[in-house]
C-alpha positions in Angstrom: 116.3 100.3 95.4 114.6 103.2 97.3 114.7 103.3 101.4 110.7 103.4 101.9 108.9 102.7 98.2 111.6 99.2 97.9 111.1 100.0 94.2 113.9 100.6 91.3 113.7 102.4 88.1 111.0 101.2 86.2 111.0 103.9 83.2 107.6 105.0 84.2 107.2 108.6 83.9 103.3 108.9 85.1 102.3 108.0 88.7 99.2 108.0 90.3 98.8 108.8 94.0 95.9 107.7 96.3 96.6 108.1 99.9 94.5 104.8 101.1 96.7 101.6 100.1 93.1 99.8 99.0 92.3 102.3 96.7 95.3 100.0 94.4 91.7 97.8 94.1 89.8 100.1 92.5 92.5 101.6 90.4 93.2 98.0 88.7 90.0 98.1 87.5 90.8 100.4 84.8 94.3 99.2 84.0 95.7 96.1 81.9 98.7 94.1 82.9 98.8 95.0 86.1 101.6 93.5 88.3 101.9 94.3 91.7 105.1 95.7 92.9 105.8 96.2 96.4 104.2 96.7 99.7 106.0 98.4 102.3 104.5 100.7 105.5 102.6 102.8 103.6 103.4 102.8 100.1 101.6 99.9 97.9 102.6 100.5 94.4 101.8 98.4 91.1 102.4 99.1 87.3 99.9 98.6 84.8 98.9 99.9 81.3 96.3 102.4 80.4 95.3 101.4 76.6 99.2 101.1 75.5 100.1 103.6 78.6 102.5 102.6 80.9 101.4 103.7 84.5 102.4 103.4 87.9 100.4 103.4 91.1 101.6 104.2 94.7 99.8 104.8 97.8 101.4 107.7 99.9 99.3 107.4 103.6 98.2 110.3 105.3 99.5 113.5 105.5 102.3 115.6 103.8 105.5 113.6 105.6 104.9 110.2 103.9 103.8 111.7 100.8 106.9 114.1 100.5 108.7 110.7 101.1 106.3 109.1 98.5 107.4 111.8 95.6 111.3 112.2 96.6 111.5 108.6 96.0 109.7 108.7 92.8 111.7 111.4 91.7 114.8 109.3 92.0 112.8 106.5 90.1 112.2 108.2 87.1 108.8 110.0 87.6 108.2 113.0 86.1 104.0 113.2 86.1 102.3 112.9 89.5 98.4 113.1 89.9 97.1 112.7 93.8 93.8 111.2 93.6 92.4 112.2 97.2 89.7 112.8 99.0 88.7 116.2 100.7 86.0 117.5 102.9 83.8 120.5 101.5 84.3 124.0 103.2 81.3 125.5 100.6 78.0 124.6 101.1 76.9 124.4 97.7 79.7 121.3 97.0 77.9 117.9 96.8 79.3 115.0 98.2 81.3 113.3 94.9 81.9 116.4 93.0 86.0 117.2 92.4 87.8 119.6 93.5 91.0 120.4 90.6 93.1 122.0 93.1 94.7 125.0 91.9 96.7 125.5 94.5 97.1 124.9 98.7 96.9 126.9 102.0 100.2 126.0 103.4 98.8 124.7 106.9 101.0 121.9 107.1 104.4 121.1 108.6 106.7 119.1 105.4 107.3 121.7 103.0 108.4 124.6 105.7 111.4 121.8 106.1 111.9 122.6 102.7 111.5 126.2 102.0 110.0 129.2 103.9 106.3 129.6 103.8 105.5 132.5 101.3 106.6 130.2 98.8 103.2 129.0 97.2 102.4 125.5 96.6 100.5 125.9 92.7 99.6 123.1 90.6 101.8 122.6 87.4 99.8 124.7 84.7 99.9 122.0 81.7 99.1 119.3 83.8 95.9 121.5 85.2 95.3 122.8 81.5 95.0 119.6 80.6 93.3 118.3 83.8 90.5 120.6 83.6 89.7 120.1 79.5 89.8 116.6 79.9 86.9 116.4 83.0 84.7 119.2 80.9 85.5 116.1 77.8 84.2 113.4 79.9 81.5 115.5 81.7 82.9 115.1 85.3 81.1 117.0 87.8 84.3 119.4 88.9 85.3 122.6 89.8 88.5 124.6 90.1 90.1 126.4 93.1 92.5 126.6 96.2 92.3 124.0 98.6 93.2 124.1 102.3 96.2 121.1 103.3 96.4 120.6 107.6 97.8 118.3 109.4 95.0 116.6 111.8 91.3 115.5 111.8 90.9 116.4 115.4 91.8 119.9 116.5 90.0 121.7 119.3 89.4 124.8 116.9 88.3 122.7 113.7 84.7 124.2 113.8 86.7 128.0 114.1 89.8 127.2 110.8 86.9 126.0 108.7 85.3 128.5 109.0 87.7 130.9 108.5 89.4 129.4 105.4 85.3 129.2 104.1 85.2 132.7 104.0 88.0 133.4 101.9 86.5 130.9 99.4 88.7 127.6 99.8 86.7 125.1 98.1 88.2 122.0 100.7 90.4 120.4 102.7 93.0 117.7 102.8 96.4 116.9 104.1 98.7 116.3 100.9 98.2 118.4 98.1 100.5 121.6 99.8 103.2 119.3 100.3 102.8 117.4 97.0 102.8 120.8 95.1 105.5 122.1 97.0 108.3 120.0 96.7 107.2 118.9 93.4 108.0 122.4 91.9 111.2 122.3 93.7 112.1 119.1 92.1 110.9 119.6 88.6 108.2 116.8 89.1 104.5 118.5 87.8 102.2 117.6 89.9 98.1 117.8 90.3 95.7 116.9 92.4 91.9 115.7 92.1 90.1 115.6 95.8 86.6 113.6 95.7 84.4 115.2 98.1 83.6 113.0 101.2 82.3 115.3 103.4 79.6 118.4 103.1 80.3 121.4 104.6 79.2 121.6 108.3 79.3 117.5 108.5 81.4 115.3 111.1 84.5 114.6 108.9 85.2 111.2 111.1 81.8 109.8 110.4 81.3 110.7 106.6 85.1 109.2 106.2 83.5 106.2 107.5 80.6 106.4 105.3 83.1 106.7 102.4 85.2 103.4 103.6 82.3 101.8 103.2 81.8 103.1 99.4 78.6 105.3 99.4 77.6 105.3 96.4 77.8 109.6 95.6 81.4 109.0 96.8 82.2 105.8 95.0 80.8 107.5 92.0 83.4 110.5 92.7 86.4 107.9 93.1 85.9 106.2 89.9 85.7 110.0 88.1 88.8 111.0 89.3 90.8 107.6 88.3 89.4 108.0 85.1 89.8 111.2 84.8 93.9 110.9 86.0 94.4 108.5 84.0 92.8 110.5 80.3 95.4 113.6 81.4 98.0 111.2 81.5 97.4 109.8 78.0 96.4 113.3 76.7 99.9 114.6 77.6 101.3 110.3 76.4 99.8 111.4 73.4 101.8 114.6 72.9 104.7 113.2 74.2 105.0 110.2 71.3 
C-alpha cells in the first residue's frame, strides 16, 4: 500500500494524470467499468476500461512536489505509461484558448527535479509516446501543436509580466507547473511519460481570472479538456494495441 496514493498493485500499466481531483468526472465519461479507488490529499484515482483497455486515473494537485510523489508511487505500483492531461496558459499570441500544447519538452523553472538531479539535465518527453501522441491528434483532427513548455512554481510572482515575456521570446509555446518534473524523474525511473496542456489562458490575459473562467467550463476550454482525454486515452490503446 503506497504512503500518499493508499493504492496497491493493480497490473495497470497506463495512467492518466490530471492535476484537478474533479477532472476524475469528466474522465469517467469516456471509460467503462469504472470503480473508484481511493481518495487521499490530493490524489483521487479510479480504474476503468477504455474499449477492452485497462486504465488507471490519478489526480496529482498542483505543482511538481505532489506530482513527483504522484509518479514515484505509481512507479512502485506497476505503471509504466503516464500521460499528464493539464492545463497551461499561452505565452504566443496566436494560441487560441482550447488548442493543445504536446509538450516536447520543459524549461526547468521548478524546484522537485533539482532534488533529483542537477539542472542541465533536460526534462524531454518519451519519443514513442510523443510519436504516437502527435499521429494520433493529426488522426482525430485535434487542434494541437508541438513544442517546449515553460514548468514554474507559482501563479503570483512580482516579475510574472517580465518571465513571460522572456520565455515568449525564445518561443515557449506555455506554461504550467508539472510537466518538468513529470518528465524528469520519469526518465530517471524508466516510466515514459507525456504531457497534453489545454490552453486556459491567452497570452497577455490574467491567469487567476481565465482559471476561473475554466472552473466554470467555458465552453472553448471544455472543448480542449475533452480533446486531450480522448486523445490520451487513443495513444494509450495505439501503443495497447502493439503491445498485445
Amino acid at each position: 500500500m503506497q504512503a500518499h496514493l493508499h493504492l496497491e498493485n493493480l497490473n495497470i500499466p497506463y495512467a492518466l494524470l490530471p492535476g484537478d481531483p474533479g477532472r476524475l468526472e469528466h474522465i469517467k465519461k469516456f471509460l467503462t467499468d469504472v470503480e473508484e479507488l481511493a481518495y487521499h490529499r490530493e490524489y483521487r484515482s479510479l480504474r476503468g476500461k477504455y474499449k477492452e483497455m485497462p486504465v488507471l486515473a490519478l489526480s496529482t494537485g498542483i505543482g511538481g512536489p505532489s506530482a513527483g510523489i504522484a509518479l514515484e508511487e505509481l512507479k512502485n505500483i506497476g505503471v509504466r505509461y503516464a500521460i499528464r492531461i493539464g492545463s497551461c496558459g499561452a505565452l504566443q499570441k496566436d494560441i487560441p484558448l482550447g488548442e493543445l500544447i504536446l509538450a516536447e519538452g520543459a524549461v526547468r523553472e521548478e524546484g522537485t527535479p533539482k532534488m533529483y538531479v542537477r539542472e542541465n539535465f533536460p526534462a524531454v518527453a518519451n519519443l514513442n509516446l510523443l510519436s504516437t501522441m502527435k499521429q494520433t491528434a493529426e488522426e482525430l483532427g485535434c487542434p494541437h501543436r508541438l513544442g517546449i513548455i515553460l514548468s514554474h512554481d507559482s501563479f503570483y510572482m512580482d516579475t510574472e509580466v517580465e518571465e513571460s515575456a522572456y520565455w515568449s521570446s525564445k518561443g515557449v509555446l506555455g506554461a504550467d507547473m508539472e510537466t518538468a518534473t513529470l518528465y524528469t524523474i520519469g526518465r530517471l525511473r524508466k516510466i515514459c511519460c507525456a504531457s497534453i496542456l489545454n490552453n486556459v489562458v491567452l497570452y497577455g490575459q490574467d491567469t487567476s481570472e481565465s482559471i476561473g473562467d475554466y472552473a466554470q467550463g467555458e465552453s472553448l476550454t471544455a472543448f480542449g479538456e475533452k480533446n486531450e482525454i480522448h486523445l490520451a486515452l487513443e495513444t494509450f490503446y495505439c501503443i495497447y494495441q502493439k503491445q498485445k
